[in-house]
PDB file with one MODEL, atoms N, CA, C and O in Angstrom:
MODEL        1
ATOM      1  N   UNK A   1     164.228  90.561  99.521  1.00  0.00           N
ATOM      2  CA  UNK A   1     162.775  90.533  99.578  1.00  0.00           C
ATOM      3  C   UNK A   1     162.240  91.815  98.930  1.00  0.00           C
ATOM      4  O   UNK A   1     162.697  92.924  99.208  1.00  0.00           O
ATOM      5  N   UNK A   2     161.263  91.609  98.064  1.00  0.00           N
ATOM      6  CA  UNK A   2     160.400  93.176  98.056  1.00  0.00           C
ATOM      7  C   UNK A   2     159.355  93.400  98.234  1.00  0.00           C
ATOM      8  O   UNK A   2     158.726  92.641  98.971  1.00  0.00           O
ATOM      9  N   UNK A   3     158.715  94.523  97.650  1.00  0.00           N
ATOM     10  CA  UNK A   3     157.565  94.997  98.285  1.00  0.00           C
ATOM     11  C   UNK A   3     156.601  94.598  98.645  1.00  0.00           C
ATOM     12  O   UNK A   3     155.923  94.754  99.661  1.00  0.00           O
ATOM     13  N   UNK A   4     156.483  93.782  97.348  1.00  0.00           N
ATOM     14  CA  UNK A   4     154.962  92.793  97.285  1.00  0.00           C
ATOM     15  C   UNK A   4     155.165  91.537  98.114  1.00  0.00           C
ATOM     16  O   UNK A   4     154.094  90.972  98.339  1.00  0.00           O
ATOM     17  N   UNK A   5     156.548  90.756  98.789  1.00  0.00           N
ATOM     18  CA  UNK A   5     156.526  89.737  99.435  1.00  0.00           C
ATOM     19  C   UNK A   5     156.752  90.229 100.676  1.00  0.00           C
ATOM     20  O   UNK A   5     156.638  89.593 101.724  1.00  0.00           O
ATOM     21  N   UNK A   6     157.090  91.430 100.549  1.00  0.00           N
ATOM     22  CA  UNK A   6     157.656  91.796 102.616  1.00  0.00           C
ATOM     23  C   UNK A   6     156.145  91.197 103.893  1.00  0.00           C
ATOM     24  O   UNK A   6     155.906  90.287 104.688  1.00  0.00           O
ATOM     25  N   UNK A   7     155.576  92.317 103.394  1.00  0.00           N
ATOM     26  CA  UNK A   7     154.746  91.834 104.434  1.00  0.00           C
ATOM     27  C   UNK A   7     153.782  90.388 104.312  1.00  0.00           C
ATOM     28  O   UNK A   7     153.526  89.850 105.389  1.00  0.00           O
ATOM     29  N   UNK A   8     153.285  89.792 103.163  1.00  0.00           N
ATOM     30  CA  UNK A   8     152.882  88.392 103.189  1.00  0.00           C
ATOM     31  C   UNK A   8     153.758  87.654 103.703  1.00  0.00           C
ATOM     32  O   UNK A   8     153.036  86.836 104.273  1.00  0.00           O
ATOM     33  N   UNK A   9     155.183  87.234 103.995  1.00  0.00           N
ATOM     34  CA  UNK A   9     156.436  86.625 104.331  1.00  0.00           C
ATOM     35  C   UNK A   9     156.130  86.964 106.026  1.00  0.00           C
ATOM     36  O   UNK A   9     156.505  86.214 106.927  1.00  0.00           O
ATOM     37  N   UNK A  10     155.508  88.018 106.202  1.00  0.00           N
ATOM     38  CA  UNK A  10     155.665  88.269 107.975  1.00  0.00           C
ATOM     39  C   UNK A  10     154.710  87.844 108.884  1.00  0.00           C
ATOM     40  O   UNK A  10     154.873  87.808 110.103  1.00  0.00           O
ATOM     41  N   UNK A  11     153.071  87.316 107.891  1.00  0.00           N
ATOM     42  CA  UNK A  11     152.254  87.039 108.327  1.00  0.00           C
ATOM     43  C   UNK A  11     152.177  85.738 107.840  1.00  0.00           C
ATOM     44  O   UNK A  11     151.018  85.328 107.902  1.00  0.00           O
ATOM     45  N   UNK A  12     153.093  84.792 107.303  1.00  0.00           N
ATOM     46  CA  UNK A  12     153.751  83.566 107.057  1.00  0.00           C
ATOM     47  C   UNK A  12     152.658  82.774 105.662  1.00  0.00           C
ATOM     48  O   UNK A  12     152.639  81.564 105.436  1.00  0.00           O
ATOM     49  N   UNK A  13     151.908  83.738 104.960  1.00  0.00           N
ATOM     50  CA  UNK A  13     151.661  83.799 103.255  1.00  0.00           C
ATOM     51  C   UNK A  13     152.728  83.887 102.774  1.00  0.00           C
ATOM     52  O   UNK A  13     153.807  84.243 103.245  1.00  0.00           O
ATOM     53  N   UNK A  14     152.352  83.468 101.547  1.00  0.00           N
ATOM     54  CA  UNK A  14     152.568  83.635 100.176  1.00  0.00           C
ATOM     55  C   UNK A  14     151.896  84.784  99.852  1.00  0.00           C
ATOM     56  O   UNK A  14     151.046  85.342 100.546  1.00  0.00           O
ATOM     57  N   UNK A  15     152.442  85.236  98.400  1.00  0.00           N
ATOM     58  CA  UNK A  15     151.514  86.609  98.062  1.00  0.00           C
ATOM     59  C   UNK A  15     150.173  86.087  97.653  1.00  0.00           C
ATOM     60  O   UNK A  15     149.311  86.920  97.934  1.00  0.00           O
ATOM     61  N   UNK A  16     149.724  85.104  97.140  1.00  0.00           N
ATOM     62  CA  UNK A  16     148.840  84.666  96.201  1.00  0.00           C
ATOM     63  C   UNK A  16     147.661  84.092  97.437  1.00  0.00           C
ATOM     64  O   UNK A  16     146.479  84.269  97.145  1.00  0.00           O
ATOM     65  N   UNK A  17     148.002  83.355  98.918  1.00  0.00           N
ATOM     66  CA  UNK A  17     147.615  83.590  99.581  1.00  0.00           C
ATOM     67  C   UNK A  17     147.066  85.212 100.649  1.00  0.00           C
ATOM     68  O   UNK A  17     145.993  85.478 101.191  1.00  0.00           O
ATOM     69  N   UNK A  18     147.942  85.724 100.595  1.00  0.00           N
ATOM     70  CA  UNK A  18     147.693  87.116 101.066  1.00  0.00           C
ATOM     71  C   UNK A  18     146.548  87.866 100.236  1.00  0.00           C
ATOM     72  O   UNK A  18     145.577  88.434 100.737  1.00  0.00           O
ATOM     73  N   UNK A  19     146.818  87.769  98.985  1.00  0.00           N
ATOM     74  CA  UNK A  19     145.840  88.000  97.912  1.00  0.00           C
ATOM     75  C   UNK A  19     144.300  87.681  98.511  1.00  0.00           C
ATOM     76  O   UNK A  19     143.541  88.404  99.157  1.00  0.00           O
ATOM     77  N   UNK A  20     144.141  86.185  97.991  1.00  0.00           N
ATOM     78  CA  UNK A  20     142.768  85.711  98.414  1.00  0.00           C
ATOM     79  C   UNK A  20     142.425  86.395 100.031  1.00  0.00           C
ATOM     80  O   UNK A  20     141.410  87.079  99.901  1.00  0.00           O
ATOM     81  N   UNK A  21     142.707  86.421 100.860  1.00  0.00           N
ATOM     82  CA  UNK A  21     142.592  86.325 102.470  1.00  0.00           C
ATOM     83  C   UNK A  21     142.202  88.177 102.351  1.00  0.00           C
ATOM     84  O   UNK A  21     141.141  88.529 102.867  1.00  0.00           O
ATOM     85  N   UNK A  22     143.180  89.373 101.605  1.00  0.00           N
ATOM     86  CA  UNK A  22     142.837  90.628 101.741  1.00  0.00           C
ATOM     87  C   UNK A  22     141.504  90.894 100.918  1.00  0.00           C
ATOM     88  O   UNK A  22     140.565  91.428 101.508  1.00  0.00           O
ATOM     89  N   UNK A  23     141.372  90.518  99.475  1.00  0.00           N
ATOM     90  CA  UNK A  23     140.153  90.452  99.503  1.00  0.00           C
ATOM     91  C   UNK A  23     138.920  89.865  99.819  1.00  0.00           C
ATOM     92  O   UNK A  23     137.878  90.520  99.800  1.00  0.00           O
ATOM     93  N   UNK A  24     138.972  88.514 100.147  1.00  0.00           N
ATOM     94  CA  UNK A  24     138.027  88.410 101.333  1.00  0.00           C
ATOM     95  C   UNK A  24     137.634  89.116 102.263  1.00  0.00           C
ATOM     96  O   UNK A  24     136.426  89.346 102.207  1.00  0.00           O
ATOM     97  N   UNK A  25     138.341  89.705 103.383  1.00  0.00           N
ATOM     98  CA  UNK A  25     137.914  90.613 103.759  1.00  0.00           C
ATOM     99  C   UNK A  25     137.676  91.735 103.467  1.00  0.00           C
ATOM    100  O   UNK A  25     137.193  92.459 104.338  1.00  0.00           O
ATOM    101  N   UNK A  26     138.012  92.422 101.748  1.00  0.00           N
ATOM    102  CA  UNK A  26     137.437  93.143 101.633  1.00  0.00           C
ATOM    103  C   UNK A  26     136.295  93.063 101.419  1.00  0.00           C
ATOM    104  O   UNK A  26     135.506  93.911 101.837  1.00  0.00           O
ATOM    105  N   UNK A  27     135.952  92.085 100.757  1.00  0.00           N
ATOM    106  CA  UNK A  27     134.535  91.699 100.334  1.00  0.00           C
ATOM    107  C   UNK A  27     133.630  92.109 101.494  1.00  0.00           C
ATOM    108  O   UNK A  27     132.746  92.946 101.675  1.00  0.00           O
ATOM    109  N   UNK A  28     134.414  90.874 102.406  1.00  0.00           N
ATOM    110  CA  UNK A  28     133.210  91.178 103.700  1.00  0.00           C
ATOM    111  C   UNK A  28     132.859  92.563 104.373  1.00  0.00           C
ATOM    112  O   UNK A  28     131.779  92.751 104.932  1.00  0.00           O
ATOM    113  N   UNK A  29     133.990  93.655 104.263  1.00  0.00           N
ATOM    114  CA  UNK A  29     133.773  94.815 104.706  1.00  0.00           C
ATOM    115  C   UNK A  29     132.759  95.749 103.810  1.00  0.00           C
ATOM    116  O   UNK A  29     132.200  96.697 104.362  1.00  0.00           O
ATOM    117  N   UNK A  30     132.561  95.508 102.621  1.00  0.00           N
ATOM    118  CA  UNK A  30     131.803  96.069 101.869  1.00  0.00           C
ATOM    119  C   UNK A  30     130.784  95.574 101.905  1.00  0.00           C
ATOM    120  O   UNK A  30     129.868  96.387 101.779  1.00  0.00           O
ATOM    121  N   UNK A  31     130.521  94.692 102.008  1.00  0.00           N
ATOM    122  CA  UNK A  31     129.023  93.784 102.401  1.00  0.00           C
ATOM    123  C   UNK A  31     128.458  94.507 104.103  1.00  0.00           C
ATOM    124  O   UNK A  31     127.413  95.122 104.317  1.00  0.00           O
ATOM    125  N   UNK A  32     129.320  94.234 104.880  1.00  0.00           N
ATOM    126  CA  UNK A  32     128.962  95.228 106.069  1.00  0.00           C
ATOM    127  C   UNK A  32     128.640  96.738 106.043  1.00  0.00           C
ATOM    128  O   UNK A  32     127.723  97.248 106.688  1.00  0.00           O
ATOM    129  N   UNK A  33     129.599  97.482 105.126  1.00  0.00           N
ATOM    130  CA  UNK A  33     129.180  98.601 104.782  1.00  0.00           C
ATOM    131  C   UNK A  33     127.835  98.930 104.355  1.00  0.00           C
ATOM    132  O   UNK A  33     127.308 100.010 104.623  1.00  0.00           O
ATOM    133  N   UNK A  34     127.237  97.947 103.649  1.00  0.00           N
ATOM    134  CA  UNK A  34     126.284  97.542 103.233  1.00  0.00           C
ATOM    135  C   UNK A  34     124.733  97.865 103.618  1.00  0.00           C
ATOM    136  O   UNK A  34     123.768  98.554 103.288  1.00  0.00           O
ATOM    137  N   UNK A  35     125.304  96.590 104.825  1.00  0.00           N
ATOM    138  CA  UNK A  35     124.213  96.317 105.643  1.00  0.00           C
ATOM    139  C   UNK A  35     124.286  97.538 106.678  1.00  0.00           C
ATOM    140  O   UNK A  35     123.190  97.981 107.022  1.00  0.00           O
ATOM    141  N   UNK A  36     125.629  98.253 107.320  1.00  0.00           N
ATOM    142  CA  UNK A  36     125.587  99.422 108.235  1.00  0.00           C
ATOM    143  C   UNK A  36     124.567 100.468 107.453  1.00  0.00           C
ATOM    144  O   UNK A  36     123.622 100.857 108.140  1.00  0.00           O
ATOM    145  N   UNK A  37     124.635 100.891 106.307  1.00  0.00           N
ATOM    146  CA  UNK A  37     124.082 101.757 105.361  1.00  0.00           C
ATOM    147  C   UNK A  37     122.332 101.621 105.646  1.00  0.00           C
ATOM    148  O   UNK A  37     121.529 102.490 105.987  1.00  0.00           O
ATOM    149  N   UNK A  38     122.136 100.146 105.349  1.00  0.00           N
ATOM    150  CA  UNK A  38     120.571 100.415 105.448  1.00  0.00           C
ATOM    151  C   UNK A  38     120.353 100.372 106.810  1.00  0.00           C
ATOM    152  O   UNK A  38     119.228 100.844 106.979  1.00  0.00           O
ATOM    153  N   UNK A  39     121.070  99.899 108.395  1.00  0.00           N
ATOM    154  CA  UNK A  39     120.659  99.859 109.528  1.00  0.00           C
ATOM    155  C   UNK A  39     120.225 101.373 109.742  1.00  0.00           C
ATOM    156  O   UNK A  39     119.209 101.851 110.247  1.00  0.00           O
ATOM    157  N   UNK A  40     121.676 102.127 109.021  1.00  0.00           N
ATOM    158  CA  UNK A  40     121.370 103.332 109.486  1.00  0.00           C
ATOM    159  C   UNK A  40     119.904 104.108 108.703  1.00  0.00           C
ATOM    160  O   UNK A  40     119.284 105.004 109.274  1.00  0.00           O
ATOM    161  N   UNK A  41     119.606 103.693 107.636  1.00  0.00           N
ATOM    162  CA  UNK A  41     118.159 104.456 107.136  1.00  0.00           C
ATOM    163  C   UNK A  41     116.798 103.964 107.841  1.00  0.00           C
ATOM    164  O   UNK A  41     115.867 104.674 108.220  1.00  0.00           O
ATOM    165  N   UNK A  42     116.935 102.436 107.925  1.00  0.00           N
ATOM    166  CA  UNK A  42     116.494 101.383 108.975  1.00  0.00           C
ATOM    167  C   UNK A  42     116.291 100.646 109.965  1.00  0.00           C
ATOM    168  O   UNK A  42     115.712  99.565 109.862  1.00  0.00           O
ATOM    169  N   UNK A  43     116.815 101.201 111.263  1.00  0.00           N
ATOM    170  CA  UNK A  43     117.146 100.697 112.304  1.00  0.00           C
ATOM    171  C   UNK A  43     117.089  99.645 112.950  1.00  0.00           C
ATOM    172  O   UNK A  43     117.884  99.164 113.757  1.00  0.00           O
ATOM    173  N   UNK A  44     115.589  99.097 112.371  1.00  0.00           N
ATOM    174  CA  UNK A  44     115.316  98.129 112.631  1.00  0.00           C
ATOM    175  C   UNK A  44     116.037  96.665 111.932  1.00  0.00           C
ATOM    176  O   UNK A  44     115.912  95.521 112.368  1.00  0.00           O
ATOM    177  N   UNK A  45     116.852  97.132 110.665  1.00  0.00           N
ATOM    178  CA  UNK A  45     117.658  96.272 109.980  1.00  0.00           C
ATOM    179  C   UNK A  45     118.829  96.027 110.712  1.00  0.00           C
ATOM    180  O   UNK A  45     119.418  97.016 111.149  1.00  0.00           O
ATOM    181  N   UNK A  46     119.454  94.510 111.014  1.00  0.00           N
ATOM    182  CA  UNK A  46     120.672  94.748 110.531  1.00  0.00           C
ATOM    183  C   UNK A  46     121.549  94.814 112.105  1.00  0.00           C
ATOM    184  O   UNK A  46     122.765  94.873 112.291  1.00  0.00           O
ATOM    185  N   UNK A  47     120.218  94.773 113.289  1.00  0.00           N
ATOM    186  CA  UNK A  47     120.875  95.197 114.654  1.00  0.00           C
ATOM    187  C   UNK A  47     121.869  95.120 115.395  1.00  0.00           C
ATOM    188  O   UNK A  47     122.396  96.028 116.037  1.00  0.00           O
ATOM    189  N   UNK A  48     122.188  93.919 115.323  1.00  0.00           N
ATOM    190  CA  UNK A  48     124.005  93.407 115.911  1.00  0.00           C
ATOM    191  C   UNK A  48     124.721  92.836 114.510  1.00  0.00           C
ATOM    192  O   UNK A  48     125.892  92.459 114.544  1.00  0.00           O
ATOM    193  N   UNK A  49     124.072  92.805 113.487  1.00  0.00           N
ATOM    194  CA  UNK A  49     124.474  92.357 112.543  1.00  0.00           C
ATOM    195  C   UNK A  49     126.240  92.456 112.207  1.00  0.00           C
ATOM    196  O   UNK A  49     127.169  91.649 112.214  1.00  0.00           O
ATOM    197  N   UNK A  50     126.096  93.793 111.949  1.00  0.00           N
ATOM    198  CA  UNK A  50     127.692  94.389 111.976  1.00  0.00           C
ATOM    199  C   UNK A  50     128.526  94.221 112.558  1.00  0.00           C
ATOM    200  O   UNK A  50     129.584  93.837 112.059  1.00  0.00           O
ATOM    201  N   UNK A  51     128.342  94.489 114.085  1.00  0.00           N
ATOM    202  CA  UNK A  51     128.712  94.764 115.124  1.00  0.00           C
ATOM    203  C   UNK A  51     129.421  93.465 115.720  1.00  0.00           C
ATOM    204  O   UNK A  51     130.470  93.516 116.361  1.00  0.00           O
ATOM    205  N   UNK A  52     128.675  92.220 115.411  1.00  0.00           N
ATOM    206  CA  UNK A  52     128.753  91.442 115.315  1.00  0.00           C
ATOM    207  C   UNK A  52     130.245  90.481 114.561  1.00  0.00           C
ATOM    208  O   UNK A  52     131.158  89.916 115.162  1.00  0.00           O
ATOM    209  N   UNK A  53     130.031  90.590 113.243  1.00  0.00           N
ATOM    210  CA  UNK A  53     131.423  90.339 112.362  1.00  0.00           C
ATOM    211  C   UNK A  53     132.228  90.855 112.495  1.00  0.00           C
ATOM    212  O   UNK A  53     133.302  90.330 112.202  1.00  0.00           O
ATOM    213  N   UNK A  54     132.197  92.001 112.941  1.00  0.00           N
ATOM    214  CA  UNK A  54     133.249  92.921 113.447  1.00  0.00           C
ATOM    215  C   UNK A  54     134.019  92.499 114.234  1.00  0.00           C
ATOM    216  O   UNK A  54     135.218  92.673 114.016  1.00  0.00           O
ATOM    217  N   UNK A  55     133.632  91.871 115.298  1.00  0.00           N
ATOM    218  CA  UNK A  55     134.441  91.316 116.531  1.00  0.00           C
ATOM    219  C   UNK A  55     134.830  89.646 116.180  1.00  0.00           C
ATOM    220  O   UNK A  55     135.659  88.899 116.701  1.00  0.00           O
ATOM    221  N   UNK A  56     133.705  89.395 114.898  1.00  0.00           N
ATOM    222  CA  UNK A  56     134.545  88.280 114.352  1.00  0.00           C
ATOM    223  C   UNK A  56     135.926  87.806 113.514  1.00  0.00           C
ATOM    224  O   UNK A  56     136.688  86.839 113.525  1.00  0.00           O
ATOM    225  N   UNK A  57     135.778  89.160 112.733  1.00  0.00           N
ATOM    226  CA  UNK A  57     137.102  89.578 111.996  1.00  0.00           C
ATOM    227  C   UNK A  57     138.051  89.993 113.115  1.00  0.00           C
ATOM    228  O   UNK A  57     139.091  89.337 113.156  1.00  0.00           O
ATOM    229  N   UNK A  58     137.919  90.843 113.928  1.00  0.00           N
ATOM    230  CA  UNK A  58     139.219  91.059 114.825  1.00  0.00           C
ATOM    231  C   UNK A  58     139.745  90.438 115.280  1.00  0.00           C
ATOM    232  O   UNK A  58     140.867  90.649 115.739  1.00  0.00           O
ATOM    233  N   UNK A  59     138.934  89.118 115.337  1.00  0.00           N
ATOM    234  CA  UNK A  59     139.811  87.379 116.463  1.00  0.00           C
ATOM    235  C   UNK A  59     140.648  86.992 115.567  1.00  0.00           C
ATOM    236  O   UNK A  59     141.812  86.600 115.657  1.00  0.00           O
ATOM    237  N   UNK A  60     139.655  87.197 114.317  1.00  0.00           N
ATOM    238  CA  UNK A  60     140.928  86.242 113.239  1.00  0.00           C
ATOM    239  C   UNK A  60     142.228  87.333 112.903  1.00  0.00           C
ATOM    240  O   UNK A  60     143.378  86.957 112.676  1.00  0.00           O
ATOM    241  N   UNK A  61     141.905  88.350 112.917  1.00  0.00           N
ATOM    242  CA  UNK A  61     143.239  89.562 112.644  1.00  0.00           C
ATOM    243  C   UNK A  61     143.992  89.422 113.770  1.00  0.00           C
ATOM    244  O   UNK A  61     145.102  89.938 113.639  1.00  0.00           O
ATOM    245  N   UNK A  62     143.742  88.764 115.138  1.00  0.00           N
ATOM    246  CA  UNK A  62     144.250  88.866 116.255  1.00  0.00           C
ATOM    247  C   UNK A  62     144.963  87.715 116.304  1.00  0.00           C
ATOM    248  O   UNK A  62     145.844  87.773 117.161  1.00  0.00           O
ATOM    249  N   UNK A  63     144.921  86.758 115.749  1.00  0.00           N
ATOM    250  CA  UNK A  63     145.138  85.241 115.710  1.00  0.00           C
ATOM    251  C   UNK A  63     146.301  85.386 115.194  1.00  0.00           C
ATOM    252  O   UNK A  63     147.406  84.993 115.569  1.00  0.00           O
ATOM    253  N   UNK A  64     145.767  86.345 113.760  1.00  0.00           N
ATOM    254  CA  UNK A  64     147.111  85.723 112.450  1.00  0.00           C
ATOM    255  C   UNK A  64     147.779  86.814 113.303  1.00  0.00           C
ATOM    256  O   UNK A  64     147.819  86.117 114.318  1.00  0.00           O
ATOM    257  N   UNK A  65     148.383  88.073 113.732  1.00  0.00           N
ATOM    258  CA  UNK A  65     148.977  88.513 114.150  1.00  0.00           C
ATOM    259  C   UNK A  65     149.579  88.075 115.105  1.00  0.00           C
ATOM    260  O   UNK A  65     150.732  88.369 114.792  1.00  0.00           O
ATOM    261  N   UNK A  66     149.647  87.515 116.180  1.00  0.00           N
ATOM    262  CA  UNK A  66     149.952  86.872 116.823  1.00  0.00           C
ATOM    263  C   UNK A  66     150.781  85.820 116.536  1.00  0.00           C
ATOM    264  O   UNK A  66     151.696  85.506 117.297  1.00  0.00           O
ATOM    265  N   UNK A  67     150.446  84.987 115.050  1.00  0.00           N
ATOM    266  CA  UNK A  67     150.999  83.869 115.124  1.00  0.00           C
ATOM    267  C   UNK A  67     152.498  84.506 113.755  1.00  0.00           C
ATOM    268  O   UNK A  67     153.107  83.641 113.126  1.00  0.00           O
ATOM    269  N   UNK A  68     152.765  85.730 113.585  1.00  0.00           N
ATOM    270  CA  UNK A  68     153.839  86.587 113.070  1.00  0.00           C
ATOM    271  C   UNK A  68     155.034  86.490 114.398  1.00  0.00           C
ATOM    272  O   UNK A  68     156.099  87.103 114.316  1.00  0.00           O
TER     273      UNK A  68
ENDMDL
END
């Protein structure tokens, strides 16, 4: 096995799957970054917004880990 298949192989991807799925969430983290950015100039923006996906992404990070 190497580098690039070790860990997709453990979370039961493919690399090309692992691919799509890491940037997706990067996407989404930069989009949150985003929106954290103007809550913080704005407070009124954005209120559980984050805070929110946040705990949505961790179920699914909690899921696929789990199912390793």
């Amino acid at each position: 096995m190497n580098i690039f298949t070790e860990h997709p192989t453990q979370v039961s991807e493919t690399y090309l799957q692992h691919m799509k799925k890491a940037l997706t969430f990067s996407f989404k983290l930069l989009l949150m970054s985003c929106q954290a950015l103007l809550h913080a100039l704005m407070p009124f923006l954005f209120v559980t917004t984050v805070s929110n996906k946040i705990e949505v992404m961790n179920d699914l990070l909690q899921k696929r880990k789990n199912k390793s």
